[in-house]
PyMOL Python script that loads the backbone (N, CA, C, O; Angstrom):
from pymol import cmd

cmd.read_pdbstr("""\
ATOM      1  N   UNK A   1      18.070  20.080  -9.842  1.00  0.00           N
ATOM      2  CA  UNK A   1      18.003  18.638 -10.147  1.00  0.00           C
ATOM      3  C   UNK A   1      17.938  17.817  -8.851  1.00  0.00           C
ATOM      4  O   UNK A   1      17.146  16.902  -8.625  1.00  0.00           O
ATOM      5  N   UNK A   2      19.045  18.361  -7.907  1.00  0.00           N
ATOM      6  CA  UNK A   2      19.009  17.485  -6.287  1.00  0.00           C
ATOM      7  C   UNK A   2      17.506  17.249  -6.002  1.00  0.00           C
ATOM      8  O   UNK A   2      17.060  16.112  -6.156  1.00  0.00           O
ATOM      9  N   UNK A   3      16.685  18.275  -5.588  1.00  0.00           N
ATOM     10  CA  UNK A   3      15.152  18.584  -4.989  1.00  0.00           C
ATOM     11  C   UNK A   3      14.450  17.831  -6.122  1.00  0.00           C
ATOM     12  O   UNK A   3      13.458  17.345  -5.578  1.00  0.00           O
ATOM     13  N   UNK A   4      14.444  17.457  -7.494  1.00  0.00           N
ATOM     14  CA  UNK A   4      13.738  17.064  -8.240  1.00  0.00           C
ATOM     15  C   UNK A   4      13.958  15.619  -7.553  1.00  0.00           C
ATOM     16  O   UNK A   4      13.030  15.168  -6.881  1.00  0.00           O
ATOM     17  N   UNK A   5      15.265  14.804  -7.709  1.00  0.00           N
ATOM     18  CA  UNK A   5      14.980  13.867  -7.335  1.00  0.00           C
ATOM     19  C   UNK A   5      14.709  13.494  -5.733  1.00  0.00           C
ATOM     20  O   UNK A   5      14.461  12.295  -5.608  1.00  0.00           O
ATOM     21  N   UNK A   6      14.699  14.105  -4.701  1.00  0.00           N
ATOM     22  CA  UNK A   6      14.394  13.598  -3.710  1.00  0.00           C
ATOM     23  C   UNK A   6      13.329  14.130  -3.773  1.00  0.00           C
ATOM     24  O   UNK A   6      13.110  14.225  -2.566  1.00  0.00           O
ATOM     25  N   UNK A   7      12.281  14.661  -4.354  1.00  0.00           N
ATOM     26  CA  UNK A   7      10.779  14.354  -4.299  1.00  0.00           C
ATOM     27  C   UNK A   7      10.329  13.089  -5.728  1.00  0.00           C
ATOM     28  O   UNK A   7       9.178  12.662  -5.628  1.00  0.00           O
ATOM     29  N   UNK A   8      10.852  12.738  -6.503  1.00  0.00           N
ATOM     30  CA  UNK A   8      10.768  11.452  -7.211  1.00  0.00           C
ATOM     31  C   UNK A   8      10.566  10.363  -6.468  1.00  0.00           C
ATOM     32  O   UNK A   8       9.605   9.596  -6.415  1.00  0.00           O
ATOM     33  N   UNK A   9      12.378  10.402  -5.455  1.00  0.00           N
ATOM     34  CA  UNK A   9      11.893   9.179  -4.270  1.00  0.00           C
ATOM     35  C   UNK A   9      11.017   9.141  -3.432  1.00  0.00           C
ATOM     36  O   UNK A   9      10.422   8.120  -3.091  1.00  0.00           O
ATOM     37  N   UNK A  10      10.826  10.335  -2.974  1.00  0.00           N
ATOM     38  CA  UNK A  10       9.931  10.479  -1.995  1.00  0.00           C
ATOM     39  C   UNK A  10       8.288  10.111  -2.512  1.00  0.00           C
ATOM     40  O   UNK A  10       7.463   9.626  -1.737  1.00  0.00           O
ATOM     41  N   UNK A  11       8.073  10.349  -3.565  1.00  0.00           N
ATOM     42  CA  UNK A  11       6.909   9.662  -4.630  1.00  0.00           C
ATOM     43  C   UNK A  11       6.891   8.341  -4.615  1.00  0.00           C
ATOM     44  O   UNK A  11       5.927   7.601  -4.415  1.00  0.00           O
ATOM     45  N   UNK A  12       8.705   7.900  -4.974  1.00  0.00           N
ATOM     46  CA  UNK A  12       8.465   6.591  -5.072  1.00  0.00           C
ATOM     47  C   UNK A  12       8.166   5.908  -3.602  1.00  0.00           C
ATOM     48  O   UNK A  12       7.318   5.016  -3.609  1.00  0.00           O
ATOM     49  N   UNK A  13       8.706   6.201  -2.495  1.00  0.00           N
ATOM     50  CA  UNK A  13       8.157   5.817  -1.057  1.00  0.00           C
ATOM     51  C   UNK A  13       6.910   5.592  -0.823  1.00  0.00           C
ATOM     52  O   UNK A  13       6.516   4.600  -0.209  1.00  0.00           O
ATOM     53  N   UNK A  14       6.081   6.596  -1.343  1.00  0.00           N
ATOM     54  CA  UNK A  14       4.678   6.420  -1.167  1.00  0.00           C
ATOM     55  C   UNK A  14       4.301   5.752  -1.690  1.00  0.00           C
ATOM     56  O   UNK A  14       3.840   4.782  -1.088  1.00  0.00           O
ATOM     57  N   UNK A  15       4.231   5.782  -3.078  1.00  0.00           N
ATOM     58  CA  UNK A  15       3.601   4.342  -3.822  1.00  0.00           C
ATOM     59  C   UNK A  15       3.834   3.053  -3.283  1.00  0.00           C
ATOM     60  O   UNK A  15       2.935   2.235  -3.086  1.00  0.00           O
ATOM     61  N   UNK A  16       5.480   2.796  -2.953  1.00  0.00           N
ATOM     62  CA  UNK A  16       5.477   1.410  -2.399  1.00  0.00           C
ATOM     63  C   UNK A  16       4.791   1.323  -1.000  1.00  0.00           C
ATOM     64  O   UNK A  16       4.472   0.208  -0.588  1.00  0.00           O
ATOM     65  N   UNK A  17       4.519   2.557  -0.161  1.00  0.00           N
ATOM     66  CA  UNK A  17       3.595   1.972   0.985  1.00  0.00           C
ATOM     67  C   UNK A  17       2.489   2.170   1.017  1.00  0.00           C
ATOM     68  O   UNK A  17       1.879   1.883   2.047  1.00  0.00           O
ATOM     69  N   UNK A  18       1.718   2.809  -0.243  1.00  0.00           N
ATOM     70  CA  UNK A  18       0.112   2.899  -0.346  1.00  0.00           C
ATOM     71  C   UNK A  18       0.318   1.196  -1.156  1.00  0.00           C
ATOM     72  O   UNK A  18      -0.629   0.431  -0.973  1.00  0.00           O
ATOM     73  N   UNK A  19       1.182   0.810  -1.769  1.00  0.00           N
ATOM     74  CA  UNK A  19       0.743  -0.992  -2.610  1.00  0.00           C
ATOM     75  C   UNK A  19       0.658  -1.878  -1.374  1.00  0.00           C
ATOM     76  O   UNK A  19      -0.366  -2.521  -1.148  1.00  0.00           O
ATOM     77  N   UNK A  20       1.918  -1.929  -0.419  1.00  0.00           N
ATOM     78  CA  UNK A  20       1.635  -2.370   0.695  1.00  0.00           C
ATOM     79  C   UNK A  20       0.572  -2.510   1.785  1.00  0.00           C
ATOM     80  O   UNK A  20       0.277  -3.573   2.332  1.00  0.00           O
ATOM     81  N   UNK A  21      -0.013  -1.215   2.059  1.00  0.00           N
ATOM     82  CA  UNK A  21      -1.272  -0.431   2.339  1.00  0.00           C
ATOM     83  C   UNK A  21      -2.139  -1.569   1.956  1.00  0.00           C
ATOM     84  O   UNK A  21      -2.494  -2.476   2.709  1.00  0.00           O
ATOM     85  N   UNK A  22      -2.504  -1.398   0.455  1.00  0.00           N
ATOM     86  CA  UNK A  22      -3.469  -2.138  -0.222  1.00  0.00           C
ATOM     87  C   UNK A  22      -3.671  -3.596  -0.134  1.00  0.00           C
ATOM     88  O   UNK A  22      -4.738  -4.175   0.070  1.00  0.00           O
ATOM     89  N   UNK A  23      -2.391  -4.161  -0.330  1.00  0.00           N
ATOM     90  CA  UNK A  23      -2.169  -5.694  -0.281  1.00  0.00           C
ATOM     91  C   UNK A  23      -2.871  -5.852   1.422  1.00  0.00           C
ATOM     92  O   UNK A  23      -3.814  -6.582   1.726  1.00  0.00           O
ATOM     93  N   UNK A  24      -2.121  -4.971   2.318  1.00  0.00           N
ATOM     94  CA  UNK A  24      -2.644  -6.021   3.912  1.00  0.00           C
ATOM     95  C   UNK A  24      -4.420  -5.243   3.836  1.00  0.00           C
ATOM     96  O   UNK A  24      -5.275  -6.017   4.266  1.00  0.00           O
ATOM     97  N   UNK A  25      -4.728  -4.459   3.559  1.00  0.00           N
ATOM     98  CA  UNK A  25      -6.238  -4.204   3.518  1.00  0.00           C
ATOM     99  C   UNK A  25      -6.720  -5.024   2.387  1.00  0.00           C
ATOM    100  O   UNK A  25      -7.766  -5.538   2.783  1.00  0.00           O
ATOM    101  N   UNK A  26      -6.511  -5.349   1.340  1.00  0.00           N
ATOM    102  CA  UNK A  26      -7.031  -6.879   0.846  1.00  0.00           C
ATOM    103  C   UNK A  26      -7.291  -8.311   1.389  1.00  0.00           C
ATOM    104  O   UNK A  26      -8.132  -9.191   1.206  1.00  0.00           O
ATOM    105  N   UNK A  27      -6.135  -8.124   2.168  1.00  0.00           N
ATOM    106  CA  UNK A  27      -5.530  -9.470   2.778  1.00  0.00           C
ATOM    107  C   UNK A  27      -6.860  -9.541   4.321  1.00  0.00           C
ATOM    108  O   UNK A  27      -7.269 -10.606   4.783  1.00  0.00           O
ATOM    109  N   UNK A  28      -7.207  -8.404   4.740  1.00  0.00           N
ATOM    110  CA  UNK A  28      -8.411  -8.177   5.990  1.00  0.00           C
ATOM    111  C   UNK A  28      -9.201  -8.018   5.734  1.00  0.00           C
ATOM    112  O   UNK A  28      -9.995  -7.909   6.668  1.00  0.00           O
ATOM    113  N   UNK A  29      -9.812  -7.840   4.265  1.00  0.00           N
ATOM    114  CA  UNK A  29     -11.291  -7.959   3.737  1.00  0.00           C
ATOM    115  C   UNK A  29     -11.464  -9.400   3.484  1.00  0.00           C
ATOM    116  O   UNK A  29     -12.650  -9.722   3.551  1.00  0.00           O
ATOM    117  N   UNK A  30     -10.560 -10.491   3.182  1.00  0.00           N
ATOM    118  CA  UNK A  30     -10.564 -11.588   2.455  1.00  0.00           C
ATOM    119  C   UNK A  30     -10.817 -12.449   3.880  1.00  0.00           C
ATOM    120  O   UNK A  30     -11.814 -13.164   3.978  1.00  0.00           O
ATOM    121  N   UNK A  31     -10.177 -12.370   4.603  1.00  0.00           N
ATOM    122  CA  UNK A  31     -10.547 -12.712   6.058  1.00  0.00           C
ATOM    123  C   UNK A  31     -11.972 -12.346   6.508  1.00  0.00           C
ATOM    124  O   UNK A  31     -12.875 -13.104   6.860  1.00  0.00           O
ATOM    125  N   UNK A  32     -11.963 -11.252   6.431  1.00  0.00           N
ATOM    126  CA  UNK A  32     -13.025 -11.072   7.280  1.00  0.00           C
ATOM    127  C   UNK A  32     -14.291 -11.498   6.206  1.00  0.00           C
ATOM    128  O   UNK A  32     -15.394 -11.596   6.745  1.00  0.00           O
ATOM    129  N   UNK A  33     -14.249 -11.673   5.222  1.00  0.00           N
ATOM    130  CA  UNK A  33     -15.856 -12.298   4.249  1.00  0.00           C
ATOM    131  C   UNK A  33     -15.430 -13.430   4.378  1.00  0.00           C
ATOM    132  O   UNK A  33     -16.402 -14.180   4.285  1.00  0.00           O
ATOM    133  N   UNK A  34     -13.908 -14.382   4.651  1.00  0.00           N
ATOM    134  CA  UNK A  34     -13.976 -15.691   5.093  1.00  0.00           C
ATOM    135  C   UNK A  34     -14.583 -16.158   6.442  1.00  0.00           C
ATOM    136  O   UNK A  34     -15.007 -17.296   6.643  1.00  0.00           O
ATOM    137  N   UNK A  35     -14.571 -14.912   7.548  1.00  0.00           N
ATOM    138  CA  UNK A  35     -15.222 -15.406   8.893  1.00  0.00           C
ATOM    139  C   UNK A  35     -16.187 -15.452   8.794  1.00  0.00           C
ATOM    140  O   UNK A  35     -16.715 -16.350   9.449  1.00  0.00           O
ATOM    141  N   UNK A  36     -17.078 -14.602   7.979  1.00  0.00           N
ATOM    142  CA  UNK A  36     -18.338 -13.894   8.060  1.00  0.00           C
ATOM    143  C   UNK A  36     -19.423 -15.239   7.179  1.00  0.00           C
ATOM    144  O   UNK A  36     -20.609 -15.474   7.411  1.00  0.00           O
ATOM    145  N   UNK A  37     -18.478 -15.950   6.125  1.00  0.00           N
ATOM    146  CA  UNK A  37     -19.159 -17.061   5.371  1.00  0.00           C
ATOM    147  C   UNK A  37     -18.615 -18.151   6.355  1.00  0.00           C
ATOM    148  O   UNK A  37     -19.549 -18.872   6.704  1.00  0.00           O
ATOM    149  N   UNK A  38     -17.482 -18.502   6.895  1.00  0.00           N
ATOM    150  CA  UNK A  38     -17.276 -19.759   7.829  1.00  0.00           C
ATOM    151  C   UNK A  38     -18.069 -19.380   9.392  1.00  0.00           C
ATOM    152  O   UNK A  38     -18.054 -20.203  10.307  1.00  0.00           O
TER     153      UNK A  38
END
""", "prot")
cmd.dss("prot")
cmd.show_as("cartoon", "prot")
cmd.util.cbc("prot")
cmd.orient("prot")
């Protein structure tokens, strides 16, 4: 059961830094098609 859940968290770690991940690589595409049109 221990090893089950510290690979759960460890799952859950990743997800929250691949969403993070995603949000600031959203956040540098949105910029950069704002430079690219301004």
């Amino acid at each position: 059961m221990k090893s089950n859940d510290i690979f759960l968290n460890f799952l859950g770690v990743i997800g929250i830094i691949g969403l993070i991940f995603l949000v600031i690589m959203l956040i540098v595409v949105a910029i950069a098609i704002n430079n690219a049109i301004g």
